[in-house]
Structure formats: C-alpha cells, structure tokens
N, C-alpha and C positions, 0 to 999 in steps of 0.2 A: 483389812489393810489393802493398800493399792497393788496390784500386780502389774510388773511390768511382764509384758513378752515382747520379745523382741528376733527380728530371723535374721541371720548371719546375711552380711553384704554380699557377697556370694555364695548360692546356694541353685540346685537343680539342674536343669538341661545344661547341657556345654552343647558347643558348638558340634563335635562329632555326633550325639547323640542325636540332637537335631534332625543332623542333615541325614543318616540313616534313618530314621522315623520318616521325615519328609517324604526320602526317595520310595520307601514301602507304600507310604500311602498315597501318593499321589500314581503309583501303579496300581495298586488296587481296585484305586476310582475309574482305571481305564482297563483294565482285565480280570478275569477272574483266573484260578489256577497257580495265586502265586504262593511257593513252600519256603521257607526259610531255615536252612541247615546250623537249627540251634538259635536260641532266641536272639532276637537280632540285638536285644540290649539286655541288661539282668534286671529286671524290672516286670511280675508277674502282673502288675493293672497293664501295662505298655502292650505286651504280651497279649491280653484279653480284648483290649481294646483293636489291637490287628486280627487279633482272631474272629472278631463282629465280623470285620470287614473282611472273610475270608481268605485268613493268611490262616496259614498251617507253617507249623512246627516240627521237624524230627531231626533227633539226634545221631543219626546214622544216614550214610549216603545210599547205601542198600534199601533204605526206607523209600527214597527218593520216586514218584510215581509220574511223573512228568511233569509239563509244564514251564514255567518258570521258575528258578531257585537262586533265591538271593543270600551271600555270603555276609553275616552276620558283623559289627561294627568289630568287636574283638578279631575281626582276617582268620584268615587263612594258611596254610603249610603251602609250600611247592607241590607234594604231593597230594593232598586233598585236591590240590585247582588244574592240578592234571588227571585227574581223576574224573572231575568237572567235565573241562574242556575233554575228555574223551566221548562221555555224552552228547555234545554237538545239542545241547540246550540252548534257553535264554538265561543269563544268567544276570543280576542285580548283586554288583557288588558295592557293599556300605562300609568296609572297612573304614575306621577313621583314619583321615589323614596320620594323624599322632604316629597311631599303632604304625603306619602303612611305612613312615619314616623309619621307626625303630626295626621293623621287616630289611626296609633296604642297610641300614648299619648293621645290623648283624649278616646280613647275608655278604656285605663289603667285610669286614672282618673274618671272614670264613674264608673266602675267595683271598684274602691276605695272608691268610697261613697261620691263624690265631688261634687258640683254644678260646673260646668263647665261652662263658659265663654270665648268665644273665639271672639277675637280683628279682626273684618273681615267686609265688608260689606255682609247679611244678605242671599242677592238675589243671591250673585254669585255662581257658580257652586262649587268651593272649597268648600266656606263655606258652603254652605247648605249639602253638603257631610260630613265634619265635624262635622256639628250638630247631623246628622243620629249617626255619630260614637259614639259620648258624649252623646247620651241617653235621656233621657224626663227631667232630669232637666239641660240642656244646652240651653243657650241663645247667639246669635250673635251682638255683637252691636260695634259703634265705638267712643260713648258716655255714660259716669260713669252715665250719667241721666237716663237712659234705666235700670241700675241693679234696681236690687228689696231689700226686707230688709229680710233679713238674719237673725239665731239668733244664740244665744252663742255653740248652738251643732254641727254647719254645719261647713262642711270646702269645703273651693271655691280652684276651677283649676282654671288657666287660663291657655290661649296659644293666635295664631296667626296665620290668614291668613297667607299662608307662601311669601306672598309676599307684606305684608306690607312694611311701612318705620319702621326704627331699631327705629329711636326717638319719632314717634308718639306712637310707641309699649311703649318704656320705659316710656314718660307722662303716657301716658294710665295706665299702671301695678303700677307707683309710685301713684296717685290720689286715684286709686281704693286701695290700699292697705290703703292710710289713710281713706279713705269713712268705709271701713269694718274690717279694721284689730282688731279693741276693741270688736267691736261686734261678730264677726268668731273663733271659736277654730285651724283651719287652715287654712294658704296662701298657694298655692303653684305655683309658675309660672315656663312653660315651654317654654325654646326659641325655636319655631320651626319657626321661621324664612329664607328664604332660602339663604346662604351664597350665592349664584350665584348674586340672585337681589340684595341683599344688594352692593356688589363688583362693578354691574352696577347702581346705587345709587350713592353712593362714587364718580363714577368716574365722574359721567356725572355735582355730582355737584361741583366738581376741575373745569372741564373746562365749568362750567356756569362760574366760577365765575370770568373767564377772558376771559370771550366773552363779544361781543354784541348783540350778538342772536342766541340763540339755536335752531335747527330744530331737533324734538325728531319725531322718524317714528315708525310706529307703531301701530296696530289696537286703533280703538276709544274704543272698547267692552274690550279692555285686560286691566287688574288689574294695572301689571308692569310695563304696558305702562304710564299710568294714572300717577303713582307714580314717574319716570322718570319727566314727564311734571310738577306734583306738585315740584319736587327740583325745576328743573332749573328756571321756574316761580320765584319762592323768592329769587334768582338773578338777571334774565337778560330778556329781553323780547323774550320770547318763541311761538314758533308755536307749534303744535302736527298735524301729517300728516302722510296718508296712503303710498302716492305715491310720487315720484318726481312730477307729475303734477300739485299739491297743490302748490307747492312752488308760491308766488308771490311778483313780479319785486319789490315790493315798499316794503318789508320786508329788501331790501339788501341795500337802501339808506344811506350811509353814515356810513356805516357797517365794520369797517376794521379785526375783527375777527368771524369768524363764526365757532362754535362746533353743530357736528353732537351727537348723541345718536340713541339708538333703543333699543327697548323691547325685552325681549326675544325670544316671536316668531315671531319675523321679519326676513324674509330671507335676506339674504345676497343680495341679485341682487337687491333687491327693498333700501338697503342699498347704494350700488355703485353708481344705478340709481341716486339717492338726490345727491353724490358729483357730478357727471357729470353736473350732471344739474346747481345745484351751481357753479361751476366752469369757463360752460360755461356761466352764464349770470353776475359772475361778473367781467368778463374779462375786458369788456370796462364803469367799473365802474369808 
C-alpha cells in the first residue's frame, strides 16, 4: 500500500534558536576560546556540532576557565549575570528575545508588589531564570496545589514558561483565578507565551490528528520538544526521537499516514534524515 508522510507546516528552528546558533557560530569562525554556560539550546547534535567548532560547555560558573562566555538562549538570573559581569569577561549573550521579554514582565511585576507565579517546570533553565527575575516572593509550579494562601492585601502576577502549551496555560490561570480571586485584591496574567511554539503546537496537532503515527524529533532535555510529543500523544500513537536511527521497523506496520514534527531546536538535517529514513523503509511496506 501507498505511504503517505507528511511533516507538520511548522516544524524545527524558530527564530530564537537561530539567531543564538548564528551568534555562537559566526564567533567561533573569528575566535577560539568561546564556553557557553550550559548548552546554548537543548539539542545534543546542535551541541556537538559547536563543539567541532570549539565551543565548550559547563554547567557551572566555577567551571568557567576564561575567555569568552556566552549566555545560553534559555537567559539568565540577575544573579548569575552579576556574577558574570564581576569577571570583567567577554561575554555573548543569546537569550531569546521571547524569554528576554518574559525576563522583563516578571521582573516589572516584582518591582509592582506582586507575588509572582509563573506556569513552568521549576528545574528548567528558563524557569529558574525567571524566578531569579520575579524576586523572593515567586514561585514555579505546574499545579494550583503548590500555591500558598494569600490574603486580602496581596495582589498575584502570573506568567509562563514561554514554551508551554497555550491550553494548559489557560486551565492553569482560569483554576487559579477561582482558587484566589475572593481572597487577592489583584490578578494579573501575562501571556508570555512564545507564538513560534504555539504555531508549532497547532500544527503538529492538525496533522496528529490524521495520522497514524507521529515521529516528533527532537532533544529528550528540550521543553518544546516534550510538549510537541504531549499533543500529538492525545491523538495518534507517537514516538519522540533524537535521530533517524531510533526509528523502528515495527512502529510502520500497517501505518498508512505518517506526520513528522520537530522542536525547535532541531536542526534541519537531523529533520530530512527521519523522512529518508521513513521513506526508505516504507517502501516495500
């Protein structure tokens, strides 16, 4: 029988991811020495392929051996970047725009006298960034059971990992508004959500929802990879995969539509790779 495949209308690099890729490499080609404090995108080929070109990695500033050090697209704390700027380095920062916005709202709700709450998981570099920005009373959670109790003088921010899903965001801010709105003198929600991922959201869950199986590529560590994989999941039966080599034969049985996706920082070649591959092995399906 005929296989269709087919890749989601939007899929891979976003503009953020880009233009940090870009700025790493296009300093590379003119210096050596440059470290990047945490990978600059979640993406281990991206990753590999800076580290050809003599970019270095460490997850610690202690680690830090001189040179130039470039701040990863997921930013930075206040503290980290005065930490930085204490060193009297060069430093390459690639924060995305997106993030960099959602950085400045939380940090304007802080500075407004908000308890601040932001829709993220906790551990991730965004978020923990984010929280640095919102101040001592911000907390990260992805469950209304996590908020604390409030009283009638306080008024609550919220925001948003910027690469949540748009609909767990909207449960999320609609719950929490009835959880505390009687009790809180102010709500205020801000969408800092990033139209890029939302767009590849959208698309990947059109064509989950007439496939028969989605092959989403895409680091395991990345945020909007994850969230790709959770659409299409509550459609169609989904893989999540770094490489074309993951692919296997018995995912394609009786398969007559298959949709691609990918995360934002997935490169394109590692993108093409998966339909070749597909391709080739459903030929003599």
């Amino acid at each position: 029988m005929d296989v269709v495949i087919e890749k989601a209308q939007e899929l891979g690099f976003c503009f953020g991811v880009r233009r940090a890729i870009k700025l790493i490499e296009n300093a590379a080609r003119r210096q050596q020495g440059i470290t990047t404090l945490g990978p600059i995108v979640h993406n281990r080929l991206v990753v590999a392929r800076l580290a050809a070109m003599g970019v270095k990695s460490i997850h610690n500033l202690d680690d830090f051996k001189g040179g130039t050090l470039a701040i990863p697209s997921h930013g930075a704390s206040p503290e980290v970047l005065e930490k930085i700027n204490s060193l009297h380095v060069d430093v390459i920062d690639t924060t995305c725009p997106n993030v960099r916005s959602a950085q400045i709202a939380a940090k304007g709700l802080a500075e407004s006298g908000f308890n601040v709450i932001i829709f993220g998981e906790e551990t991730h570099p965004e978020v923990k960034a984010l929280v640095g920005w919102a101040g001592t009373k911000a907390i990260a959670t992805l469950g209304n059971n996590d908020i604390g109790v409030y009283g009638p003088s306080d008024r609550v921010g919220i925001l948003s990992q910027t690469t949540q899903s748009k609909t767990q965001f909207t449960d999320f801010t609609r719950d929490l508004r009835r959880k505390v709105l009687s009790d809180v003198r102010e709500v205020k929600v801000i969408n800092t959500l990033c139209d890029e991922t939302q767009k590849r959201q959208t698309a990947a869950f059109n064509l989950a929802r007439k496939s028969d199986l989605m092959i989403v590529v895409g680091g395991r560590n990345s945020a909007n990879t994850q969230r790709l994989a959770d659409v299409c999941s509550s459609m169609t039966e989904t893989h999540l995969i770094e490489t074309a080599d993951e692919i296997e034969a018995n995912w394609l049985s009786g398969k007559r539509q298959i949709g691609i996706t990918a995360g934002a920082s997935t490169p394109d070649e590692a993108i093409e790779e998966v339909v070749q591959k597909l391709v080739s092995q459903t030929k003599d399906v």
